[in-house]
C-alpha positions in Angstrom: -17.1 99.1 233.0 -14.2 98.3 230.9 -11.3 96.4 232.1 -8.2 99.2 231.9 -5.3 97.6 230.2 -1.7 98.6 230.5 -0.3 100.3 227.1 1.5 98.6 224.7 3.6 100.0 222.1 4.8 98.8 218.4 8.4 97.4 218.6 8.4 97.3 214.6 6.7 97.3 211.4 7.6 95.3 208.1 6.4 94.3 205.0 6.1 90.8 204.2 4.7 89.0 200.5 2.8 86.3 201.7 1.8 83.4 199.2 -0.3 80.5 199.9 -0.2 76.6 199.2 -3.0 77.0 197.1 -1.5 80.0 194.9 -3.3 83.4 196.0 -0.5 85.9 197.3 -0.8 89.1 199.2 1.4 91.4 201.1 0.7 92.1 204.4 2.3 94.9 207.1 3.2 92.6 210.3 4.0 94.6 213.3 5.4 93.8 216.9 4.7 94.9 219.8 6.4 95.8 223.1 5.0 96.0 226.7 2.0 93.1 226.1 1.1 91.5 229.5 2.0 88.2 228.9 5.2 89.0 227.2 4.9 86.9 224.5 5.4 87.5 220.5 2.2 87.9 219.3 2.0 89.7 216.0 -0.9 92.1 214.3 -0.8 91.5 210.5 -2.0 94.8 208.1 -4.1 93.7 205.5 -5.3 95.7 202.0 -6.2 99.1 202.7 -6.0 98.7 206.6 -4.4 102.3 206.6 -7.5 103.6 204.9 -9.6 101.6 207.2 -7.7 103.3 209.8 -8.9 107.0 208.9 -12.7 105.4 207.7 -12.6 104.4 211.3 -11.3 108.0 212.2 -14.3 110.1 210.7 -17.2 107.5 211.8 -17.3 104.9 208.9 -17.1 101.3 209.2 -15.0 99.7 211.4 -12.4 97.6 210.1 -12.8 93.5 210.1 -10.3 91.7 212.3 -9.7 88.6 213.2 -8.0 87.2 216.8 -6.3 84.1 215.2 -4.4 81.4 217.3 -1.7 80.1 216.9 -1.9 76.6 215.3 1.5 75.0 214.2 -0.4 71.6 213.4 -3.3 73.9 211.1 -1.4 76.8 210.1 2.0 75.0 209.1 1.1 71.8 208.5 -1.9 71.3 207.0 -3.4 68.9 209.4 -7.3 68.1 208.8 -8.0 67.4 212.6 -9.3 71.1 212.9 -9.9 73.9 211.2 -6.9 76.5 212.2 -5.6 76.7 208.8 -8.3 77.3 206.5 -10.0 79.4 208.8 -6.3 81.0 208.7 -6.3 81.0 205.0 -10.3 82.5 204.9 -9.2 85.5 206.7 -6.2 86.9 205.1 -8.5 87.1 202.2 -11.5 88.7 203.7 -9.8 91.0 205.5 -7.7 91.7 202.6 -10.5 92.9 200.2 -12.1 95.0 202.9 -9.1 96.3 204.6 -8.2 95.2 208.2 -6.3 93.5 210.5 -5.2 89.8 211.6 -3.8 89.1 214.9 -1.6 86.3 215.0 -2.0 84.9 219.0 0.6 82.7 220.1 -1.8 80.6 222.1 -1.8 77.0 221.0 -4.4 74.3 221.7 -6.7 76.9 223.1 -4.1 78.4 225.4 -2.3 74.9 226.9 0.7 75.0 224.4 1.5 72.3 222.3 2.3 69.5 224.0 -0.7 69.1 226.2 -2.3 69.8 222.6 -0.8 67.0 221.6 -1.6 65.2 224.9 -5.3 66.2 224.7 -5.1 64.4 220.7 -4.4 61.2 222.5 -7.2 62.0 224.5 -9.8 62.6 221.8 -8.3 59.2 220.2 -9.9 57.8 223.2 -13.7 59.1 222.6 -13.2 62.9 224.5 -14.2 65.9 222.7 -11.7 68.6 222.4 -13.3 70.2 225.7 -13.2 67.4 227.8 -9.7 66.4 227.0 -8.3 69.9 228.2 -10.3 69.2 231.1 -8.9 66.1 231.5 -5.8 67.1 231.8 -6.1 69.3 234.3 -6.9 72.0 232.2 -9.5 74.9 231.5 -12.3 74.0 228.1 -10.6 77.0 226.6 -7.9 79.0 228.6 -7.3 81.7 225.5 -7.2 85.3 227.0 -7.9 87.9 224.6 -6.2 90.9 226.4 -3.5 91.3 224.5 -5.5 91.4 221.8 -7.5 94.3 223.0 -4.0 95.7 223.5 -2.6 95.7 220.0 -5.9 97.1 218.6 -5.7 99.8 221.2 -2.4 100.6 220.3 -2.6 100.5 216.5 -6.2 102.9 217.2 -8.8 100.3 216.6 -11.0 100.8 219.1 -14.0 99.7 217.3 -14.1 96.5 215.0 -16.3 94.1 212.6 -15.3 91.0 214.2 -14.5 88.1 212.2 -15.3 85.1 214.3 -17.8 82.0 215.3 -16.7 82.2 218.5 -18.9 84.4 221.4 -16.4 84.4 224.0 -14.1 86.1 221.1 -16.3 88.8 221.2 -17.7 88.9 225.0 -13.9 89.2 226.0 -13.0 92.1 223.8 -16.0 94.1 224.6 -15.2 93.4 228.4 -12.1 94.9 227.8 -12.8 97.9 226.1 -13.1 97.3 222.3 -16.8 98.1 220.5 -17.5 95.0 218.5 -19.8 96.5 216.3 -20.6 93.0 214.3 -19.9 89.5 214.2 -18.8 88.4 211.2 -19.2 84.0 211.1 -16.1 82.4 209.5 -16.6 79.9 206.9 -17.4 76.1 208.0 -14.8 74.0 206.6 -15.5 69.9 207.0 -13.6 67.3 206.4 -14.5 63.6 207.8 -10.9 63.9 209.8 -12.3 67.2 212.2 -16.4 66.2 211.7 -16.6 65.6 216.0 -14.1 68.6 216.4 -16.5 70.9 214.7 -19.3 69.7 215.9 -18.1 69.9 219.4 -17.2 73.8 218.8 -20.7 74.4 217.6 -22.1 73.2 220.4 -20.0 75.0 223.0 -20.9 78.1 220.4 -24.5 77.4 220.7 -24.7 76.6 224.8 -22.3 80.1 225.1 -24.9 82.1 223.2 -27.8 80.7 225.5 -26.4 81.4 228.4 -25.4 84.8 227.5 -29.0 85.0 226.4 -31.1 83.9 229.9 -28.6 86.1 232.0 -29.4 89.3 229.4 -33.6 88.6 230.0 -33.0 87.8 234.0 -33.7 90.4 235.9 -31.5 91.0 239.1 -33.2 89.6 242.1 -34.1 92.2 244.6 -32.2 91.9 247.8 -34.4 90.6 250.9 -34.9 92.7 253.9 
């Protein structure tokens, strides 16, 4: 059964022109929220015809595409090439442009451990770590990112059904957990570069050992309980 999740509320809507480093420009409708549980400023980005994708939604068409993005300042500000935040960042403004949907902009860095122990888990990778093991060598989770208020700005801008523009399976096994119908998941592009080649081939592997897990507990059958 779905988690319940307390409501949230928009705060404010605005109309921003974006433009990119690499030329292509498109406006977007970025609204805030109020009443999110962890009380921080994430934002939901409107792009294209999301309104129309709104009422397609309403009378049973396709769901709009969305995308949970986090935060990366290193990625999405700075253009650094040790992962692949910002053209992933960059991929989806576009696709979800031309269909019509949304991107929420998580404030969640280095998989939910903030910057610094981001930075921290760099050193660590420098070292011969994956990007899993050095969050674990910190003291930390593999990936703390919690998607609930995620599933709360959906609900409260009346997405409850989405096309879900990820790689990632816990992505999707989170927001179905907590209410939202992921009818499909869309795969992000792959983009490599010999500076993130281990990082990205550390997240397919996690990817691929998330999916056959989920896998073997779906064909398991629940052991009957001895007498």
């Amino acid at each position: 059964m779905p988690e319940a999740l307390p409501v949230a509320t928009i705060r404010t809507q605005v109309t921003v022109p974006l433009t990119f480093s690499d030329g292509y420009a498109t406006t977007v409708r970025v609204f805030s929220f109020k009443g999110l549980v962890d009380g921080r400023e994430h934002l939901a980005l409107g792009l294209g015809d999301w309104a129309g994708a709104l009422d397609r939604l309403a009378v049973g068409g396709e769901p709009p595409l969305v995308r949970p993005h986090s935060e990366c300042l290193t990625g999405d500000v700075f253009g650094s090439q040790r992962c692949d935040c910002g053209p992933q960042l960059r991929e989806a403004v576009q696709r979800i442009a031309e269909t019509g949907g949304f991107l929420l902009y998580l404030r969640q860095e280095g998989r939910g451990i903030g910057l610094y122990a981001k930075l921290d888990a760099y050193a660590l990778q420098d070292a011969g770590l994956d990007t899993y093991q050095a969050n674990v060598a910190l003291g930390r989770g593999e990936d703390e990112r919690d998607y609930t208020v995620a599933a709360q700005m959906l609900a409260t801008l009346g997405v409850p059904r989405v096309r879900l523009l990820s790689s990632n399976p816990d992505k999707a096994e989170q927001l179905t957990r907590l209410g939202v119908d992921v009818a499909e998941r869309v795969p992000t592009g792959v983009f490599l570069s010999p500076a993130n080649a281990d990082y990205l081939a550390a997240k397919a592997a996690k990817a691929a050992q998330t999916e056959a897990a989920e896998a073997l507990a779906e064909r398991t059958p629940d052991r009957p309980i001895s007498q």
